[in-house]
Every structure is written in C-alpha cells, then in structure tokens.
N, C-alpha and C positions, 0 to 999 in steps of 0.2 A: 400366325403372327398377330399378333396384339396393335389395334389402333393406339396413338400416344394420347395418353389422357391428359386435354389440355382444358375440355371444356365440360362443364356442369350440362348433364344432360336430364333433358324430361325424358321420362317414359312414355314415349310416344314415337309411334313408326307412321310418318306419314306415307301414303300410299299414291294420293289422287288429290289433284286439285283444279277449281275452275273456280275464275271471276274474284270474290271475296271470299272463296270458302275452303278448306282441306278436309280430308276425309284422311281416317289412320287405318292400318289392317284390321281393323273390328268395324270397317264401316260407319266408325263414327264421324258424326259432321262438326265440321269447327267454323267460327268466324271468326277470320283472320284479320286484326287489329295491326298487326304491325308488319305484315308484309318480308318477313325476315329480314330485319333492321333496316327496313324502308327501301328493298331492291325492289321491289313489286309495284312499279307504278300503274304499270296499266290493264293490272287485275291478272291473275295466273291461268294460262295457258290461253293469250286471248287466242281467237281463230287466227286474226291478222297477220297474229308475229308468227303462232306457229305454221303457218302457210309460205311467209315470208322465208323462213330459217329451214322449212324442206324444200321449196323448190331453190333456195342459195345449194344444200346440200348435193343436189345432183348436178348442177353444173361444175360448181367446185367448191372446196371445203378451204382450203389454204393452198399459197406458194409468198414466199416469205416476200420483202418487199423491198427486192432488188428489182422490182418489174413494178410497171402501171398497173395500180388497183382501182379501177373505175368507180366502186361502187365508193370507195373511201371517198372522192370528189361529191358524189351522190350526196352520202351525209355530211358531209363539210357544207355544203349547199344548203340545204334544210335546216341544219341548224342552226345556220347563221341567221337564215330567215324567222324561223320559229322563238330563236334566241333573242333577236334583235342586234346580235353582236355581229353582223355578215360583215366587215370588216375585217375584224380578228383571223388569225389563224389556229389552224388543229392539229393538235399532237397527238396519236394516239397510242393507248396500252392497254394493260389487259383491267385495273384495280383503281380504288381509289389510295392507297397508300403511295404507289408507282405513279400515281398523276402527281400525288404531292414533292412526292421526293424528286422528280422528274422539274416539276417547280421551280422547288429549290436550289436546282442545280444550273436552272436557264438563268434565276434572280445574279446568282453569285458571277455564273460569264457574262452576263453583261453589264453591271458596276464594275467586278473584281473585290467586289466588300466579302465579307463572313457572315456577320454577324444579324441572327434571325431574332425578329419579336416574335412570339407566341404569349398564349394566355393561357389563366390558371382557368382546370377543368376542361382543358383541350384533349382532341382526340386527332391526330391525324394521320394514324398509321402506326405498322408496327415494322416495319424496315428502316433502316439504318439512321437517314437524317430524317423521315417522318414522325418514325419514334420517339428519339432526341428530342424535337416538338411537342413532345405529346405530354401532359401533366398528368401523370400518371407511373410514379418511381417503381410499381410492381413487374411493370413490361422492358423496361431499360435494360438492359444487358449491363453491366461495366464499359465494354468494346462500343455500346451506342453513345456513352456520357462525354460531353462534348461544353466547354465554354464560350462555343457560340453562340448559346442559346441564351436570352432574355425573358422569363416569365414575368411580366405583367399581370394586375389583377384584371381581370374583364369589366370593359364597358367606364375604366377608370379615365377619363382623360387628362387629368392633371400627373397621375405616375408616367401616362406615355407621352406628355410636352417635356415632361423632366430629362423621361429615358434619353428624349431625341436629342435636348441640350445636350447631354455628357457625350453620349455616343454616336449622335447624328449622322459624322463621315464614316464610320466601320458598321451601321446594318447597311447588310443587302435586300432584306426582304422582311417584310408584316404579314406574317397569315395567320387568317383568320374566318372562321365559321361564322356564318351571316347568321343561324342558332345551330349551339350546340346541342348535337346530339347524345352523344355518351355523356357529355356532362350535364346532363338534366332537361335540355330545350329551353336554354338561355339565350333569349335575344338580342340580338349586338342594335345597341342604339343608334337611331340613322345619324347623330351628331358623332357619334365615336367611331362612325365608320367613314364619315365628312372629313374627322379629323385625319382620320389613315391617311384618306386621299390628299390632303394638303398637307402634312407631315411627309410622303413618298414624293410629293413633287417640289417640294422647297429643300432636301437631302439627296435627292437621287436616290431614292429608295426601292424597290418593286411590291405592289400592293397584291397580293394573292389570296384569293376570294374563295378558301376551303367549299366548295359549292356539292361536294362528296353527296352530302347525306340531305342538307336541305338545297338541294339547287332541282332542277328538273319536274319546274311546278309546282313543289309539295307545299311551297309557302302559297301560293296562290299570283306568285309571277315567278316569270321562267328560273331567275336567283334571288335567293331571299336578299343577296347584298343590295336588289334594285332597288328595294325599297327607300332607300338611304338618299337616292339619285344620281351616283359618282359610279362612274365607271371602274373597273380593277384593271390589274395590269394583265395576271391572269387569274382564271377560271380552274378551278382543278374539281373533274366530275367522275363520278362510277355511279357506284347502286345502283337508282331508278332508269339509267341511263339504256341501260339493256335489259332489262326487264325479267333478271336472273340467267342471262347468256352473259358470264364475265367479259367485261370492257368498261374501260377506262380513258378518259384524254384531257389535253388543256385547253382553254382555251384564251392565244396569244396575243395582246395588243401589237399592231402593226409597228410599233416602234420599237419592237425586240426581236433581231435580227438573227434569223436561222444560218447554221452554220453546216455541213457537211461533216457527220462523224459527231457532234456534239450530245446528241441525244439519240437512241436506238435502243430497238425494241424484234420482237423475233415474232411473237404473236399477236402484239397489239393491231390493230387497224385487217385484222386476218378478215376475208369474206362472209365468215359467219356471224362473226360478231356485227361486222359492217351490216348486214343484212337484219339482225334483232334491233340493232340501236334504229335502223332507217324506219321498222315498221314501231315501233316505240314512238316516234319522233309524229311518223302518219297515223298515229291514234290519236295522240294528243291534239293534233291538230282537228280530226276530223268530228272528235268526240267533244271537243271541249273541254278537256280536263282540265287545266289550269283555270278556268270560268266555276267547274265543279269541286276544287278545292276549296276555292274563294267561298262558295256560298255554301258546301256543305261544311268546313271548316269551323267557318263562323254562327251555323245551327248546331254545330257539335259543342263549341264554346259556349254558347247560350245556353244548351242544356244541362252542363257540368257544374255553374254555378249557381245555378238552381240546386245541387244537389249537397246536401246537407251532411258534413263529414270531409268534404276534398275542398283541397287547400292550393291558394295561389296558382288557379289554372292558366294559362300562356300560353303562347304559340303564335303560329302564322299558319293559315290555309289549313292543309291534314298532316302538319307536325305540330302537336299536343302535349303537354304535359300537367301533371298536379303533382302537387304534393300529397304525404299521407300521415295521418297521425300515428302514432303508436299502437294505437286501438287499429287501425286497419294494415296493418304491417304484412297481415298476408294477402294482403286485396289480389294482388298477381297469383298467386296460388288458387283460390277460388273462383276467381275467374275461368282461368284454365280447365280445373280439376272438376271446380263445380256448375261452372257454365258454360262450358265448350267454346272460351274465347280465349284468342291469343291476342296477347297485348307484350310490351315489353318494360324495361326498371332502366332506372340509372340510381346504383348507391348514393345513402343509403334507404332512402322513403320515396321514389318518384315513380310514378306509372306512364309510360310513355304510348301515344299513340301514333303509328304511321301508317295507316291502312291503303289499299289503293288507292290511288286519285278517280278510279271508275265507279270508286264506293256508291252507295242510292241509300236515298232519305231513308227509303224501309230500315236496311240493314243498318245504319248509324242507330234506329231507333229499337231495335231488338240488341245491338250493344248495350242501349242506355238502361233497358229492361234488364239483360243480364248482369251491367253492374249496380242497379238497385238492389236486385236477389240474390248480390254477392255480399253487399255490405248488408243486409238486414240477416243471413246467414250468418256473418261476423260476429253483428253486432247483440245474434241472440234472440 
C-alpha cells in the first residue's frame, strides 16, 4: 500500500532524538531549529515527560470520558496557575485544528450569530469550519466554502471598525493568532488586539485567541495575545502543549456556559496525553522556560540583525522570522543539506524559527555559525 502523497518530503529518516538535537539513520546530528512546527517545547524526549508518559502507561492508557479522569483536574489545575487564566475553563481534544473548530462552534451557541472574522495570511486548520478560516484557497475543499467567513487585512483597524459597523449584530466570533505562524510570524498589534476586545464587547462578539502555535511560552509570556493586556474569550492550544504526544484544548472564559452533549470528543483529555501535557506544563515551570525564551529570544534577535543579507527580522520570544532576498532563496536548503540545521519557511521568502524553549546560549550560537557558512556558501 502506497502512503498518500500529500507532503514534500526531505530525504531524511530521523531515527533518535534528545534535547535540541536529531540524529538520522546515518547517525548524522542535526540542530533542530524549528522543533517540527513549533510542537517541541520543552526539548525532544525530555527525561520528565518521558518518565511521566511510562509510568501514566502502566497504570492506564485510556477509558473514554464517560467516568472521572483525575488527572484531567490535575492539568486544569496547573495550567490555570502556570497560564494565569485559573478562572477559565478546559476543553479538551486531541489537535490544534479541533481546538479551533471546537471554538467556533461554542462562539456560535452562545450569541446564536454565524458569521466569523478571520485575517488575510491565516492559518487555523484544515477541518471543516477551521479551514474555511484559513487564508489559504489551496486547502479549501468546495464542501469547506462558506459565506460566513469575513477576511480582513491583518493588523488593519479601520477595515475591522467598518466590518463591525455593517455587520456588528451577525459575527459570532474574531479569531485570531497573537503571530502568525504559516503566514510568516506576523505580529498582531497590542492596539488591534485592544480593539478585538472592545469590538467583542460592545457587539456580543466572542474573541478567540488562536494560541495553536504561538501560545505555550514561545512568545516569552504564557500567550502571545498577553502582550496586548485584554483577556480573550477563548484560548485555543495544541503543538507545544504536549510536547509531540497529540493534544489539544480551549481555554473558556467563565461567562460561556457548558452545556451537556454540546461539545465531545472520544480521545481528547485521554490519560496519556493528560500525563505529557502535565509534565510539559512541570518543565516549564521548574526550568523556566518562558524567562528562557524571553532572554534567549531576544539574544537570537540581536544577532540576526547584525547579519548582513536577512531582512525585516520579528518575532516574540523563540518564534522568529526574516525575510530573504532572492539571492538567498535557498537559505533553508543549506542550511539543512549543508549544515545539519532544521529550521522552517513560510511562502514565498521567510525562514522561520521555533526551536525549543530549553534552547542554551551555546546551541543558539552554533545556529548563528551555521547560518553564516550557509550564506557565505550562497553567496560564493
């Protein structure tokens, strides 16, 4: 049987990995820059979680969640505390797509409205109303196209006081990435995310805080939307959250009322996953990571433009991006091919960085080494 070919693969079989680093079946060593798309927060196969996830396996693995799952309370717990949000409530599921759409579907029962803002260069999934969100016409199915959807330009706020004049009473929901990932590592301004919040409360809107890819410390606070200072209505998280053990959840301002049967899931909140995301959560806390994005984040920006060639660097904490000239167009190929570092793109010039949040000075600066002697390889 033939796998579906969906995805552009490197040639490369990873085999082993620890901390910031992979090794492939030829025993080569890599430095892993982007953590495969930013799931890797708290470095690959720490002892903690993997300690945490065998001794969860011999007691129990799953039973669906028609019974009391303690540990689910466990991390409800903690990450209220660690989050800041110990208020809110938790949803949980297996993905970051199913956190969105799952969103979306609490936004719409509780107004009864439709109609979703989203923004241009969004990413929030490839299931059915995540999809439909997502700026991105190559993923859409026909069966996903939907007129509830409102594309706005990002970070514009005079097109989204207009949108809200015409159409104010039919949205149900604004979501939006505090920075986009797929779409380059564009940062949502703390005014245009001010304005969400006082746009959702003068319409009865629901404000939902795509927290997917940059929430779970990678900006250098728990969600990048903090930065802004306004609360969201909800939280919708995966990747770094489990730390490549699939899971997914939201998380619920207390004024959006649970219903019995309204939202369900079969796997989500299961005891394994509850178990990675808990020791995830007791890293971060005990290592500091979120202190170690902040400041190795901000030495990794410092260095970048210093560097002569890369263009318009940005970011929060250890999500990174540059642009690239046309002259370095294969920066991400030599890198890889010719310096054993993984990093990641966003179409069609951006090299993106989401390396552990466990990252260390050293390893930042033997990155910064192998992309000097990728671009002077380039450049000849």
């Amino acid at each position: 049987m033939k796998l579906f070919d969906v995805y552009p693969l490197n040639n490369i079989t990873i085999t082993k990995a620890s901390g910031s680093y992979v090794w492939d079946d030829n025993q080569v060593k890599y430095l892993d820059m982007y953590g495969g798309h930013a799931v890797i927060s708290i470095g690959h196969t720490h002892p903690h979680w993997v300690k945490s996830i065998e001794e969860q396996l011999h007691e129990i693995a799953f039973y669906s969640n028609s019974v009391i799952i303690p540990i689910q309370q466990q991390l409800a717990d903690t990450l209220g505390r660690v989050s800041g949000k110990d208020t809110y409530q938790l949803f949980l599921c297996n993905s970051g797509a199913e956190a969105n759409e799952n969103a979306l579907k609490l936004a719409s029962f509780h107004n009864g409205k439709k109609k979703i803002v989203a923004f241009s260069k969004s990413f929030h999934g490839r299931t059915s109303l995540a999809v439909a969100a997502t700026d991105n016409k190559n993923i859409v199915a026909p069966v996903n196209e939907t007129d509830n959807i409102i594309f706005l330009p990002f970070n514009d706020e005079n097109a989204l006081q207009q949108c809200f004049e015409q159409y104010g009473n039919e949205i149900t929901a604004i979501i939006i990435e505090g920075i986009q990932g797929v779409g380059g590592i564009n940062v949502a301004n703390n005014s245009f995310l001010q304005l969400i919040r006082n746009l959702c409360d003068t319409y009865n809107a629901v404000y939902i805080a795509d927290s997917v890819q940059c929430g779970y410390c990678r900006s250098g606070k728990f969600f990048a939307h903090d930065y802004a200072g306004v609360n969201a209505d909800i939280y919708s998280m995966a990747k770094g959250m489990g730390n490549g053990f699939p899971i997914g959840g939201i998380l619920i301002a207390p004024h959006l009322q649970a219903k019995h049967g309204m939202l369900g899931t079969t796997f989500g909140g299961n005891h394994l996953a509850c178990a990675a995301a808990l020791a995830v959560l007791e890293v971060i806390e005990t290592e500091k990571l979120m202190h170690n994005a902040n400041e190795l984040g901000a030495y990794l920006m410092e260095q970048l433009i210093a560097i002569e060639g890369l263009q318009n660097i940005r970011g929060r904490g250890l999500m990174i991006g540059f642009d690239l000239s046309d002259e370095l167009k294969d920066l991400k190929k030599q890198l890889l091919f010719g310096q054993n570092i993984f990093t990641g793109e966003a179409k069609p010039n951006v090299i993106r960085l989401l390396p552990s949040l466990a990252i260390t000075k050293m390893q930042i600066d033997e990155f910064l080494e192998g992309l000097k002697n990728a671009i002077k390889v380039i450049q000849g």
